[in-house]
C-alpha positions in Angstrom: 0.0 0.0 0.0 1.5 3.4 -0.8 1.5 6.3 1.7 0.3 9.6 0.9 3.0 12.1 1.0 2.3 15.3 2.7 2.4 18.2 0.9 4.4 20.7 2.1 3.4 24.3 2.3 4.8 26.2 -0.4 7.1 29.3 0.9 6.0 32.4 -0.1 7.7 35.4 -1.8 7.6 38.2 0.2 7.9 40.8 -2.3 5.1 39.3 -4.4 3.0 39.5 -1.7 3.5 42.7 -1.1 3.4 43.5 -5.0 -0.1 41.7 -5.2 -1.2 44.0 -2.0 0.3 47.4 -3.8 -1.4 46.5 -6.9 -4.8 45.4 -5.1 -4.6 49.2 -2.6 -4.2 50.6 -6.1 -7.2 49.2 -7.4 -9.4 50.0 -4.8 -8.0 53.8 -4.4 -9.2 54.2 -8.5 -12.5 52.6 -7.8 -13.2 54.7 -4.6 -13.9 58.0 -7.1 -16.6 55.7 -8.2 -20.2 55.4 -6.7 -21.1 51.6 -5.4 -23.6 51.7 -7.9 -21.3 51.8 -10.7 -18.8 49.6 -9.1 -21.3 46.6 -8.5 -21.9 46.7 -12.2 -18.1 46.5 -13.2 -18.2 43.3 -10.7 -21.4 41.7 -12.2 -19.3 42.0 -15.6 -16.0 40.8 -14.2 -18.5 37.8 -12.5 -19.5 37.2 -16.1 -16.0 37.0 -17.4 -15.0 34.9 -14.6 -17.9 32.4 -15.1 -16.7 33.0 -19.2 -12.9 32.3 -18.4 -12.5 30.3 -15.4 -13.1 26.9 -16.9 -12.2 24.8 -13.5 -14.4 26.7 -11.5 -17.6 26.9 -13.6 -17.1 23.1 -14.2 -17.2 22.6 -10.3 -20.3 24.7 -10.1 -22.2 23.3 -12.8 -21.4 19.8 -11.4 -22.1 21.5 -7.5 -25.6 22.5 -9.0 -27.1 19.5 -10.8 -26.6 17.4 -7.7 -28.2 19.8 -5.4 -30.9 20.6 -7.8 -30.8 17.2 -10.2 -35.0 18.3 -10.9 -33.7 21.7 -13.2 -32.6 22.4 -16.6 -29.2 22.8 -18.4 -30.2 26.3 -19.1 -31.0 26.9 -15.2 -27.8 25.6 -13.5 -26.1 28.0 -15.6 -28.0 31.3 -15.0 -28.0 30.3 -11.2 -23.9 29.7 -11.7 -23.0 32.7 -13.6 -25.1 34.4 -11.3 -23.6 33.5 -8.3 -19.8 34.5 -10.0 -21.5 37.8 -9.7 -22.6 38.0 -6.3 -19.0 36.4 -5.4 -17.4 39.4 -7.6 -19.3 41.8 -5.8 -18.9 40.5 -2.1 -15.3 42.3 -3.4 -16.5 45.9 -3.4 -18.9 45.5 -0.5 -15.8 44.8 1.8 -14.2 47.6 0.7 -17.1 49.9 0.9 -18.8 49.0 3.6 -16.8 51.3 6.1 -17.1 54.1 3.8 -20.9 53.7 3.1 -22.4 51.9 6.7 -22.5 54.1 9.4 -24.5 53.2 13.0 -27.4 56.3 12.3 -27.5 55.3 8.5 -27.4 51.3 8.8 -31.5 51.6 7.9 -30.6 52.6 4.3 -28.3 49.5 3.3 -30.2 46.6 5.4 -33.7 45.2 6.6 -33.8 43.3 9.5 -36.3 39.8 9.7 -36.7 38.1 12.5 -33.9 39.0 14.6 -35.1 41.3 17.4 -35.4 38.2 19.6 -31.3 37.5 18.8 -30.8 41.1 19.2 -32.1 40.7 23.1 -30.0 37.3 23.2 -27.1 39.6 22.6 -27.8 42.2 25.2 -28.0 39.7 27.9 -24.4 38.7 27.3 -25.3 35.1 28.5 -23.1 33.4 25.1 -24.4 32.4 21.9 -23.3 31.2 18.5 -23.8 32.2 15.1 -23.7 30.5 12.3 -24.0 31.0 8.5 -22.7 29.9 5.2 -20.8 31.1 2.1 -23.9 33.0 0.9 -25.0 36.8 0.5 -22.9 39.0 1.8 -21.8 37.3 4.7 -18.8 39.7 5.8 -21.4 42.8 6.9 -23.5 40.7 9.5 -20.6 40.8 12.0 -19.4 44.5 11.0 -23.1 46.2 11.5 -23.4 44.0 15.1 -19.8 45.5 16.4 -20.8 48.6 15.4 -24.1 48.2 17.3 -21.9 48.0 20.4 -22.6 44.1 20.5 -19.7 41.7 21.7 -18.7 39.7 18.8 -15.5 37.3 17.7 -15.9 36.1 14.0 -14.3 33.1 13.8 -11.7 33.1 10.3 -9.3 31.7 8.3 -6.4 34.1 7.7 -5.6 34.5 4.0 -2.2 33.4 2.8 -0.9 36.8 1.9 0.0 38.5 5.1 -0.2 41.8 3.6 -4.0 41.6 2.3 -4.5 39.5 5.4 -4.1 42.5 7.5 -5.5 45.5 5.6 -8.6 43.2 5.1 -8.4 42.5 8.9 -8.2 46.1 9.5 -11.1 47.0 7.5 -13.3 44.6 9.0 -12.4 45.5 12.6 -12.4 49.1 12.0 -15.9 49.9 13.9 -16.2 46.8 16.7 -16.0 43.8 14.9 -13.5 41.8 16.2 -12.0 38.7 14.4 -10.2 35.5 15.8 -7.6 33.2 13.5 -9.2 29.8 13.3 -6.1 28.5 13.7 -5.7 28.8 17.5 -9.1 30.0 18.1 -10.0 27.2 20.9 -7.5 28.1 23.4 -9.4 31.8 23.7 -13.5 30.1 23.6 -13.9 29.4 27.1 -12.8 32.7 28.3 -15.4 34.8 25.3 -17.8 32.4 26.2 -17.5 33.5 29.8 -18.1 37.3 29.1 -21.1 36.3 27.3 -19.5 37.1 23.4 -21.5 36.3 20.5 -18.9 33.8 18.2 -20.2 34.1 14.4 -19.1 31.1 12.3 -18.9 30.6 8.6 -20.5 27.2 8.7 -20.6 25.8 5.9 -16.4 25.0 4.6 -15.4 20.8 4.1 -13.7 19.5 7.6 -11.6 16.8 5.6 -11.9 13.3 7.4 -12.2 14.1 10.6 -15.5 15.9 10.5 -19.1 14.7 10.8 -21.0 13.6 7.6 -24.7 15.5 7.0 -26.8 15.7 4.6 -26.6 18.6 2.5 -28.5 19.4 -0.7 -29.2 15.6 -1.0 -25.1 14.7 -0.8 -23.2 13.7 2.2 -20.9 16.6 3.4 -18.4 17.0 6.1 -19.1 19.4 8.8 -16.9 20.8 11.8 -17.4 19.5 15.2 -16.4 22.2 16.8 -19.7 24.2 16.4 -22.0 21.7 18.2 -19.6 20.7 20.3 -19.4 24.5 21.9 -23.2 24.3 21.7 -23.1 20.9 24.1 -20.8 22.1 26.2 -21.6 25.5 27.3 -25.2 24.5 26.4 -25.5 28.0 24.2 -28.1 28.4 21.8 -27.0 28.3 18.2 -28.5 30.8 15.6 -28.9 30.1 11.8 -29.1 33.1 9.0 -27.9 35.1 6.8 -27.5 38.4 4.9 -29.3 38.4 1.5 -28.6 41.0 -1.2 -31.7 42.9 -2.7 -31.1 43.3 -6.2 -27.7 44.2 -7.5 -28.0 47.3 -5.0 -25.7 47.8 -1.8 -29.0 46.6 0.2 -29.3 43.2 2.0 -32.1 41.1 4.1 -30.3 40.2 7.2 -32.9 37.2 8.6 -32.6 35.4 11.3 -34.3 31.8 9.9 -33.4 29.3 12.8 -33.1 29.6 16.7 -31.6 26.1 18.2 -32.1 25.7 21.7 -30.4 23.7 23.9 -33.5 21.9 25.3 -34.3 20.7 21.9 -30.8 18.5 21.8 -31.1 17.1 25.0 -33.4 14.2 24.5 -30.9 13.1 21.2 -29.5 9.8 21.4 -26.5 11.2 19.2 -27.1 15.4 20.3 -23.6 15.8 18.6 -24.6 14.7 15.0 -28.5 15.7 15.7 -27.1 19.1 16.4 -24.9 19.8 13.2 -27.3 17.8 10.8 -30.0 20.8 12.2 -27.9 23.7 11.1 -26.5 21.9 7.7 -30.6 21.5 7.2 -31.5 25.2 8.3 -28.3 26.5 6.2 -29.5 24.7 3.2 -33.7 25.9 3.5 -32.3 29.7 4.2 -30.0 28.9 0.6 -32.6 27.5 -1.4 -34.8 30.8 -1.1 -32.2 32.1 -3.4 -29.4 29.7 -4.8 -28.2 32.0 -7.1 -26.2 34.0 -3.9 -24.5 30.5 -2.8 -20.7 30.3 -3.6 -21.3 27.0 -5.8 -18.1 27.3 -6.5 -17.1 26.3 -3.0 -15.7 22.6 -2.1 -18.3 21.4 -0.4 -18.4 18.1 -1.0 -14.7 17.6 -1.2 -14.4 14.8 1.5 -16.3 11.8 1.2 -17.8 8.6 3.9 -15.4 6.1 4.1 -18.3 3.5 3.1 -18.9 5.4 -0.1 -15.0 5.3 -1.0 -15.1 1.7 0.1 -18.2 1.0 -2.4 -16.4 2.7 -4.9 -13.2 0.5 -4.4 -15.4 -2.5 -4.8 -17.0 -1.4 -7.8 -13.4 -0.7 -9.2 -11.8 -4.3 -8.5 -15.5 -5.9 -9.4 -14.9 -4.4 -13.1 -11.2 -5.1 -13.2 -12.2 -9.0 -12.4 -14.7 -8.4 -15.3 
């Protein structure tokens, strides 16, 4: 039997880095003389181009797309996939504009709120609670407008692998409250932000490799992280689902609140670990399917797979070879 190899990390350059984060400051500084307006219709073209050029990806989400929604049309999954290279392209310029444009007395002009006042009073009690949503929307603003509504929360995140755009990002996102832990590390500081009563948003929704738990999700089996549900257990927090929809191609979004999971409701579970991270996958997935087009499809979901289906798909293999 052959071992895998590792792979090891490749080094980085520093001064292309730093080139790549000149060249990206540059960019934005020329598109700042530009209303959003204008500048989420250059990134709805560039979405098109990418969706046009980027063969890989638009393979990936085609193939993402007709087994999550096997009922549809050629001709749908690829409006919904082209579309959603759009909404990836201009989650791009709402970063950057967002502390320009989103300010606490204005917030009413760039965001409706559905069903979250009773989160909102979770919040000010300061008692813990966890957040969870998925690659979807603009996901990036739900944390930034709560910090700057003066509430406590850590967004959990995985630091990108140039340091440079790693930290102006950073410092854009933390600019008015918003505070952001490395995932890589992020355990050893939990107990204590649970224990001031922080809200901890997670993007929930990224492959955990082999080691994760296997839900359903769009009809496929997908691995999730334990580390979600296993807070929820253990510091017996309740665990809210949603999102942050845009309206249109406007700088306007639908921040809803679509699932509230209790603690009581896990504690009858034989198995309240996997009970608990199917109910999210499942509330992730209905809040999606009200508009799949703003889902990163693109996104390798599905990446890992159960051991039994690899082990099928061994049998299958030698089965045909002895045919």
């Amino acid at each position: 039997m052959l071992l895998r190899k590792e792979k090891k990390k490749k080094e980085r350059n520093p001064f292309l880095d730093w080139l790549g984060y000149a060249i990206l400051r540059i960019v934005f500084f020329v598109l700042g003389f530009l209303p959003i307006e204008w500048n989420l219709r250059l990134a709805c073209f560039l979405g098109r181009l990418l969706w046009r050029h980027y063969h890989r990806g638009r393979m990936r989400a085609l193939e993402n797309l007709r087994a999550a929604y096997p009922e549809k049309d050629s001709r749908w999954h690829e409006e919904v996939g082209r579309r959603s290279f759009e909404h990836l392209v201009m989650l791009v310029m709402d970063v950057f504009f967002t502390p320009r444009l989103v300010v606490k007395e204005r917030w009413p002009d760039y965001a409706r709120l559905m069903n979250i006042e009773r989160v909102k009073w979770m919040m000010q009690e300061k008692k813990g609670l966890l957040m969870a949503t998925g690659h979807y929307g603009n996901f990036e603003i739900i944390g930034y407008m709560l910090g700057q509504w003066g509430f406590n929360v850590y967004s959990i995140a995985r630091p990108l692998d140039n340091p440079y755009i790693n930290r102006y990002l950073y410092g854009i996102r933390q600019r008015h409250g918003q505070k952001i832990i490395d995932k890589f590390g992020a355990s050893e500081q939990m107990e204590q932000l649970v224990k001031e009563g922080a809200t901890l948003c997670f993007i929930a929704d990224q492959d955990a490799g082999r080691k994760g738990i296997f839900v359903d999700f769009f009809g496929r089996k997908a691995s999730s992280y334990k580390s979600i549900p296993l807070l929820a257990i253990h510091y017996n927090l309740p665990l809210v689902i949603g999102g942050s929809r845009r309206v249109g191609n406007r700088f306007f979004f639908e921040m809803e609140c679509s699932r509230i999971i209790w603690p009581q409701e896990w504690q009858d579970k034989e198995d309240p670990l996997g009970w608990l991270a199917q109910e999210y996958t499942r509330a992730l997935e209905e809040f999606i399917r009200k508009d799949p087009t703003q889902y990163w499809w693109i996104h390798r979901r599905w990446k890992t797979r159960p051991k039994e289906e690899l082990s099928a798909a061994g049998c299958s293999s030698e089965s045909n070879q002895q045919e």
